[in-house]
BAKE-665401 format. One record per residue (C-alpha): x, y, z. Coordinates in steps of 0.02 Angstrom, whole numbers, padded with zeros to 5 digits, always signed. Example, Ala and Ser with C-alpha at 12.3 -4.5 7.8 and 13.67 -1.06 7.14 Angstrom:
REM BAKE-665401
+00615-00225+00390+00684-00053+00357
This chain:
REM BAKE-665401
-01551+01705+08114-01717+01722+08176-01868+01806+08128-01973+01892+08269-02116+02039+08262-02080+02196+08338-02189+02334+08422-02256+02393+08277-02293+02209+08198-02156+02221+08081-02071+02067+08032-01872+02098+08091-01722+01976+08086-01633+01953+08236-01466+01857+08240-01471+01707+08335-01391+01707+08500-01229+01591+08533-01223+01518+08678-01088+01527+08810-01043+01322+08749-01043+01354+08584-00907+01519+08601-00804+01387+08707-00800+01245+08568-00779+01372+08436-00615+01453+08533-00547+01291+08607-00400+01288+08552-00345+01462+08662-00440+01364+08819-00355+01208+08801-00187+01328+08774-00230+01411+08951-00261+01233+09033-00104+01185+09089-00067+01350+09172-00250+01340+09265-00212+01183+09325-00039+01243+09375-00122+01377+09496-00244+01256+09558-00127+01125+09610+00047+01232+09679-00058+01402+09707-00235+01361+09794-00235+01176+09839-00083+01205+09981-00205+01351+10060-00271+01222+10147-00153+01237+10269-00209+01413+10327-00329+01316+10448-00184+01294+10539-00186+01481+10598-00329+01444+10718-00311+01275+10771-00175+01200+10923-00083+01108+10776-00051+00924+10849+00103+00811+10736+00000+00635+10796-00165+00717+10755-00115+00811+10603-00173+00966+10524-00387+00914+10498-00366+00818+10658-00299+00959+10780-00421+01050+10892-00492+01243+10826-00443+01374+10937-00501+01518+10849-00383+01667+10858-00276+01638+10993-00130+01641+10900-00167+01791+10830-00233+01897+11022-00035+01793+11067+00058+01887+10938-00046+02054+10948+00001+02061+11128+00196+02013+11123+00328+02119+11148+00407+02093+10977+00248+02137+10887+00260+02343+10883+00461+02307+10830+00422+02185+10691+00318+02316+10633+00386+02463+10627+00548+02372+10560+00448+02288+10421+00357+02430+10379+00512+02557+10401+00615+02433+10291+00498+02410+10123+00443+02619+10130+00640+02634+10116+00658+02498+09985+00512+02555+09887+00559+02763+09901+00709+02715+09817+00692+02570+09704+00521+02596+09634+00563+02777+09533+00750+02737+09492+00710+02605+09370+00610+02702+09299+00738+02875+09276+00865+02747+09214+00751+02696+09094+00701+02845+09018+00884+02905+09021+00917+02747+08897+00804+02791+08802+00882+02949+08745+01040+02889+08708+01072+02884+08502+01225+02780+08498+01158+02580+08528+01331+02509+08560+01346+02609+08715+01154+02590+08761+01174+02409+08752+01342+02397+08834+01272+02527+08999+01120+02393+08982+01227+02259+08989+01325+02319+09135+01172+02370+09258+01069+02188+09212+01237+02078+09270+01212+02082+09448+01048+02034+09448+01103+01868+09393+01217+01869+09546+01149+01753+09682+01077+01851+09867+01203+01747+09962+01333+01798+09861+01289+01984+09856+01280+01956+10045+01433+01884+10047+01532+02019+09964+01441+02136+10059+01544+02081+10224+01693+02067+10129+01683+02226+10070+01630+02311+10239+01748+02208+10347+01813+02305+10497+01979+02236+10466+01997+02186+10282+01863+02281+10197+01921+02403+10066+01758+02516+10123+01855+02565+10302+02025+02548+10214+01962+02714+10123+01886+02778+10292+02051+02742+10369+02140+02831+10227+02052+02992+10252+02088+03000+10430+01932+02915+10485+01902+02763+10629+01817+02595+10526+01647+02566+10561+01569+02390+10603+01439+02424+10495+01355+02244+10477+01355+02257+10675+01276+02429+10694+01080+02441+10664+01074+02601+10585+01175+02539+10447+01051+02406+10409+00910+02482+10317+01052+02593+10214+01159+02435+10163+01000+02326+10113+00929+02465+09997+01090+02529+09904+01139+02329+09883+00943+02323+09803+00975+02462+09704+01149+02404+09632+01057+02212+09606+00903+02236+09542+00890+02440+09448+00947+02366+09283+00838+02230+09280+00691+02322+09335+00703+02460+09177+00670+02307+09052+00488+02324+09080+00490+02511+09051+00591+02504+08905+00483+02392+08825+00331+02524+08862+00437+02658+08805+00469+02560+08633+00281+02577+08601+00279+02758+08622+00234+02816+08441+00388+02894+08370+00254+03011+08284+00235+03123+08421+00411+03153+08460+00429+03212+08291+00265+03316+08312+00364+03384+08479+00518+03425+08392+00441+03503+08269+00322+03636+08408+00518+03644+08479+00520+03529+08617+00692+03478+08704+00739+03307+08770+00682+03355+08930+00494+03424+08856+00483+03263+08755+00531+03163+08917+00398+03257+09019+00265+03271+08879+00271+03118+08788+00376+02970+08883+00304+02985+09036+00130+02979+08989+00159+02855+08847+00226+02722+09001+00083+02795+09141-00023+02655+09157+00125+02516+09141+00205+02663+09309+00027+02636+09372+00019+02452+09377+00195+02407+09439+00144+02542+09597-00005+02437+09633+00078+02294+09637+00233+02374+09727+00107+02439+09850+00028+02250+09857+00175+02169+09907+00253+02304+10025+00245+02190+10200+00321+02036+10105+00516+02115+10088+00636+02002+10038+00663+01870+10179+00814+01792+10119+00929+01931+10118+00873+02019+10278+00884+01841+10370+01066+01822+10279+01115+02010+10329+01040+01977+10511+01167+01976+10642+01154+01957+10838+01204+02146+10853+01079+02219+10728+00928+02100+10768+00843+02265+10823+00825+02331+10646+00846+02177+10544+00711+02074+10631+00555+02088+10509+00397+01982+10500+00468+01852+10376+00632+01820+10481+00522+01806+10635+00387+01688+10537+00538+01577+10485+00621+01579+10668+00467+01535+10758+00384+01388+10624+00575+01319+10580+00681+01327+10712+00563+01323+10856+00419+01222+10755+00278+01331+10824+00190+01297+10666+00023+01335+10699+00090+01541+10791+00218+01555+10632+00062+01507+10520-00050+01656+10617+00072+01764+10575+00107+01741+10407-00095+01752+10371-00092+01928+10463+00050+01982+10336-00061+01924+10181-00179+01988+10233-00097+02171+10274-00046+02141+10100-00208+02112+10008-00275+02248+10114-00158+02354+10052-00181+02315+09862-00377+02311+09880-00365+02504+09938-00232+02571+09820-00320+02484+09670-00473+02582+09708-00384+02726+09757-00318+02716+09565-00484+02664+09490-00579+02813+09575-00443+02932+09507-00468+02866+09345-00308+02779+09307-00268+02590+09237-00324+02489+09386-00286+02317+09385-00472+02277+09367
């Protein structure tokens, strides 16, 4: 405490200021808890970024990475101008606004469906049933994709043959691409996805459905007028960071659903980044490309976090 005069020569107590060290070595416990994870980030997260130099330099094995010569952004004009670069496009972009149109709101319909169910043997049993196959591996879900779809064997074009219809090669047509990769998402990854929501709909105050029922609301009012705002800003977040991470759709499947006949719909930016620094070792052109896609990305999350703060939602800062 300190004693100071104010405007009017009165004698006032002020309380003493604490300075920024002394809040650390009062709380540092909870900063030495948070240490490991900084240090985590540092080392695996920012450290490797290093290596985005190599987007604008003529990346030389003998010379390696600091060594090789800066070439600004030739890489970048190179891919700009190829023929491929309008087709990776459209086909990434085509390929995560179908994935998120369909994924993004049916976790969260499934979840509020749950929610209303009164009998909790059956709510965890439907639970248990739509979490399993997230557990199952993408090669495998890939792999019983072409079982089931086989021309010859699949039961799929059994069925089609059994109502009078002619099988379909369907992992060798592109138009069956973008259909097969977001229903197998959906069947993989919708149960999963609702345990975030049903944890935000479990702090929903059971107050104001009672207050609902009570003014007469149905299941579908109390849905409507007290679920879905009670889980808004945890919907709000999960869209940014859907949004954020649009260009970066999932690599491994698409490359392990890519065939020689549908390489005009399945080839995306992360295949192509992994053909051309893997198999062909352009490092330096695969590590060009990559940066354009992060930074679509950020781009991306920047604006629609903005968008959101502007409109007065929960913004992720």
């Amino acid at each position: 405490m300190e004693l100071l005069l104010n405007k009017e020569k009165q004698v006032v107590v002020v309380p003493k200021k604490t300075t920024r060290r002394k809040k650390i070595m009062r709380n540092w416990e909870l900063y030495l808890f948070v240490l490991p994870c900084l240090l985590w980030f540092i080392l695996f997260k920012y450290v490797p970024m290093y290596g985005i130099q190599l987007a604008f330099k003529q990346y030389i094995p003998t010379e390696g990475i600091w060594g090789s010569p800066w070439i600004g952004f030739q890489h970048f004009t190179r891919f700009f101008e190829s023929y491929q670069f309008w087709t990776l496009i459209k086909n990434t972009l085509s390929l995560s606004l179908w994935a998120f149109i369909f994924t993004f709101p049916v976790p969260i319909i499934v979840a509020l469906l749950l929610n209303q169910l009164t009998s909790e043997r059956y709510k965890k049993f439907v639970q248990t049933v739509i979490y399993a196959p997230h557990f199952i591996s993408t090669v495998v879900l890939v792999g019983i994709l072409f079982v089931f779809l086989s021309p010859t064997s699949g039961i799929v074009n059994h069925l089609i043959v059994l109502f009078g219809g002619e099988p379909i090669l369907f992992m060798a047509r592109p138009e069956w691409f973008k259909p097969l990769y977001v229903i197998s998402g959906l069947w993989q990854e919708t149960g999963w996805a609702t345990i975030i929501y049903l944890a935000a709909l479990a702090g929903v105050s059971p107050a104001l459905h009672e207050a609902a029922i009570m003014d007469g609301a149905n299941k579908w009012q109390r849905i409507w007028h007290v679920d879905i705002p009670g889980i808004r800003p945890t919907i709000v977040i999960l869209l940014i960071l859907a949004i954020g991470n649009i260009m970066n759709i999932g690599f491994e499947k698409a490359y392990l659903m890519q065939t020689d006949l549908n390489k005009s719909a399945s080839a995306i930016i992360p295949t192509y980044v992994y053909e051309i620094g893997l198999q062909r070792a352009q490092y330096s052109f695969a590590a060009a490309i990559g940066l354009f896609n992060s930074v679509i990305n950020l781009i991306m999350l920047l604006l629609v976090n903005r968008i959101v703060r502007k409109l007065g939602g929960n913004s992720l800062w």
